[in-house]
C-alpha positions as CSV (number, residue, x, y, z in Angstrom):
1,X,13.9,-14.2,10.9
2,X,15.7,-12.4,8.2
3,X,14.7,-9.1,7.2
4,X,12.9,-9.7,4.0
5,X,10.5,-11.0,5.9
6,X,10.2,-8.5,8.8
7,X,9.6,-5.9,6.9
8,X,7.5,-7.8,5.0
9,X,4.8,-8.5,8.1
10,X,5.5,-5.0,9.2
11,X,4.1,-3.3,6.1
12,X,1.3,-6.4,5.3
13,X,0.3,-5.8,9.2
14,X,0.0,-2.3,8.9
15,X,-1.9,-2.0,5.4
16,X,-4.2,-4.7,7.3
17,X,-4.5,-2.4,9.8
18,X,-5.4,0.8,8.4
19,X,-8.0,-1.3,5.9
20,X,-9.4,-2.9,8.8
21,X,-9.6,0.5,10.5
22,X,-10.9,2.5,7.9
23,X,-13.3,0.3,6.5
24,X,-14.3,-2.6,8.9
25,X,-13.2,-4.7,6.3
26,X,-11.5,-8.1,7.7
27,X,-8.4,-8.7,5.5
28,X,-5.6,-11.5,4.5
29,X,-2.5,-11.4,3.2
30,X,-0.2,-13.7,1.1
31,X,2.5,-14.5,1.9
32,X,5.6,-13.3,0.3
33,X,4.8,-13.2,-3.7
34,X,8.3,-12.7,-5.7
35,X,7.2,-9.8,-7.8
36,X,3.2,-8.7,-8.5
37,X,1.9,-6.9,-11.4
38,X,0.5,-3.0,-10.7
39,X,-3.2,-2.7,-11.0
40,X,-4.6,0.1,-12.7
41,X,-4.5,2.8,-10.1
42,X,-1.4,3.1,-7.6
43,X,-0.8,4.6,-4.9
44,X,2.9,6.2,-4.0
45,X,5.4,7.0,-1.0
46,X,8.9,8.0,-1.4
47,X,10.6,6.8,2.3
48,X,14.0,8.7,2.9
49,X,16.5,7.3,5.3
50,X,19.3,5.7,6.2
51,X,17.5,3.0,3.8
52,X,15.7,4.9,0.8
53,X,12.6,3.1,-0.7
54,X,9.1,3.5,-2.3
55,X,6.2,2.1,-1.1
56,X,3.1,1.1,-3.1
57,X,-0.4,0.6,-2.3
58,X,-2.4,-0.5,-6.2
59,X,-5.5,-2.0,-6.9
60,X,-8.3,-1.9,-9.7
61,X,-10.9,1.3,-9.5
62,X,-13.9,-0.8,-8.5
63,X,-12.3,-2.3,-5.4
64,X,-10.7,1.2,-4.5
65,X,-14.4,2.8,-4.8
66,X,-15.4,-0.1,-2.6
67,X,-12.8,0.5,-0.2
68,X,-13.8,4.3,-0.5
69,X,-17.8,4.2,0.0
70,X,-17.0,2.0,3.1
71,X,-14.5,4.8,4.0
72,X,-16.6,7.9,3.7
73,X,-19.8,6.4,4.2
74,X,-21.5,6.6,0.4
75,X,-22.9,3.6,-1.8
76,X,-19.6,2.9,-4.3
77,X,-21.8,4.6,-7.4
78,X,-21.7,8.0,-5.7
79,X,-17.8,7.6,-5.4
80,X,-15.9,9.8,-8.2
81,X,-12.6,9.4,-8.8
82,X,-11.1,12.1,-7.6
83,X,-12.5,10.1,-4.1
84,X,-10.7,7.2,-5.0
85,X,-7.7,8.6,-5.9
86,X,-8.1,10.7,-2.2
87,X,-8.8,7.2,-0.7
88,X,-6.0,5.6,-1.9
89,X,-3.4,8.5,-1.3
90,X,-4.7,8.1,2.5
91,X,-4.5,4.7,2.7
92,X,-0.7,4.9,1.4
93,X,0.0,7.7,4.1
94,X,-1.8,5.7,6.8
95,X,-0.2,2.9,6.3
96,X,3.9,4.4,5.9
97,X,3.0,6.6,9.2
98,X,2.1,3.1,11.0
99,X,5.5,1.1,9.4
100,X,7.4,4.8,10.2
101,X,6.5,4.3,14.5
102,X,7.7,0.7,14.2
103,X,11.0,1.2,12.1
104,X,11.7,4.3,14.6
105,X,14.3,3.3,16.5
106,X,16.3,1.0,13.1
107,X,18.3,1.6,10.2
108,X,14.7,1.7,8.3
109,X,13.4,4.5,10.0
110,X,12.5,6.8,7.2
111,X,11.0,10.2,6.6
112,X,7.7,10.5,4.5
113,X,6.9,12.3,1.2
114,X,3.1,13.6,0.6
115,X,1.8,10.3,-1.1
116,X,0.4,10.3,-4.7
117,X,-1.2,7.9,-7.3
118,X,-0.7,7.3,-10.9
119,X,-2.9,5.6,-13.4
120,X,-2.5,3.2,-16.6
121,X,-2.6,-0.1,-17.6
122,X,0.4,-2.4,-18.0
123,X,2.4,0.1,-15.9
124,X,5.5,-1.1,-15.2
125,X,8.6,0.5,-12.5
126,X,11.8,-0.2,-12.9
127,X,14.1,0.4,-9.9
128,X,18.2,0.4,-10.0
129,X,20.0,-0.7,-7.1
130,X,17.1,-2.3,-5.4
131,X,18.4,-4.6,-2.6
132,X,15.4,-5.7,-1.3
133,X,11.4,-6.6,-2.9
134,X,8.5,-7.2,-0.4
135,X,5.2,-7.9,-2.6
136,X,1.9,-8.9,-0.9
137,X,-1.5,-8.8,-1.9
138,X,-3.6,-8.3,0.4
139,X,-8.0,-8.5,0.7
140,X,-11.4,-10.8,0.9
141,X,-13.4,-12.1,-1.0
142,X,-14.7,-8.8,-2.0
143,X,-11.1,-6.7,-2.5
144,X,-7.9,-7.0,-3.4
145,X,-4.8,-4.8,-3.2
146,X,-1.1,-5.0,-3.5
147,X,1.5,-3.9,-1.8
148,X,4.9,-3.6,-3.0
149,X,8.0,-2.0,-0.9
150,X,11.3,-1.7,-2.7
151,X,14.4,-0.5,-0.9
C-alpha cells in the first residue's frame, strides 16, 4: 500500500470517527478524488513536522449547522454561526489529534496549530512544493464534507 493511500484512510477514518462520535451520524467516504473544490466555510490546521502539511475540513453552512445542532443538542435554526464556525474548528482539531496518535511513532508525526476557518465562495489555495494531495468527501444522505490534506 503506498502512502498516498495510507494517509488517505488514516485521516478519512478519523474524520469518520470524530463525525460519528460527535453526532451519531453514520458516514462514507469516497475514495481518493484527485482534487475537490472548497465549500463555503473551511476549516484549518497547520501540522509541523518532519513532514509539514495543512489539513482541511469544508463544507456548506447548512450541513455544518446540521452537524452542529446534532453536536450541541439544538434544532439547526437555533444554531448561529459563530456555532458553526466553533463546530467546525472542533471537528478539525478532533480529527488531526486522532491522525496525530496514529502517525506518532513515523516521519508524519506532527505537531498541531489551534485550528481556524475561513469563509468565501470560489476560494481557492494554492500550495508550493506540495508532494502529496489526499481529497475525500466524506457524509450521508443528509451531509457532506471534504477533507483535503496537503503535505
Amino acid at each position: 500500500m503506498d502512502m498516498n493511500h495510507s494517509l488517505g484512510l488514516i485521516f478519512s477514518d478519523s474524520l469518520k470517527d470524530v463525525i460519528s462520535t460527535v453526532t451519531g451520524f453514520a458516514v462514507e467516504a469516497s475514495s481518493q478524488e484527485r482534487d475537490i473544490e472548497f465549500g463555503e466555510i473551511t476549516g484549518m490546521m497547520s501540522l509541523s513536522g518532519n513532514k509539514t502539511g495543512t489539513l482541511f475540513v469544508s463544507s456548506n453552512e447548512p450541513d455544518m449547522r446540521l452537524l452542529c445542532s446534532y453536536m450541541i443538542g439544538v434544532p439547526p435554526e437555533e444554531v448561529d454561526k459563530d456555532d458553526v464556525y466553533d463546530t467546525l474548528c472542533e471537528i478539525v482539531n478532533m480529527t488531526a489529534g486522532n491522525v496525530k496518535l496514529r502517525l506518532s511513532d513515523t516521519d508524519y508525526a506532527f505537531s498541531l496549530s489551534p485550528p481556524f476557518v475561513i469563509k468565501g465562495d470560489d476560494m481557492s489555495i494554492i500550495a508550493k512544493r506540495r508532494t502529496l494531495i489526499i481529497s475525500r468527501t466524506l457524509g450521508n444522505d443528509k451531509f457532506s464534507v471534504k477533507l483535503k490534506v496537503i503535505y
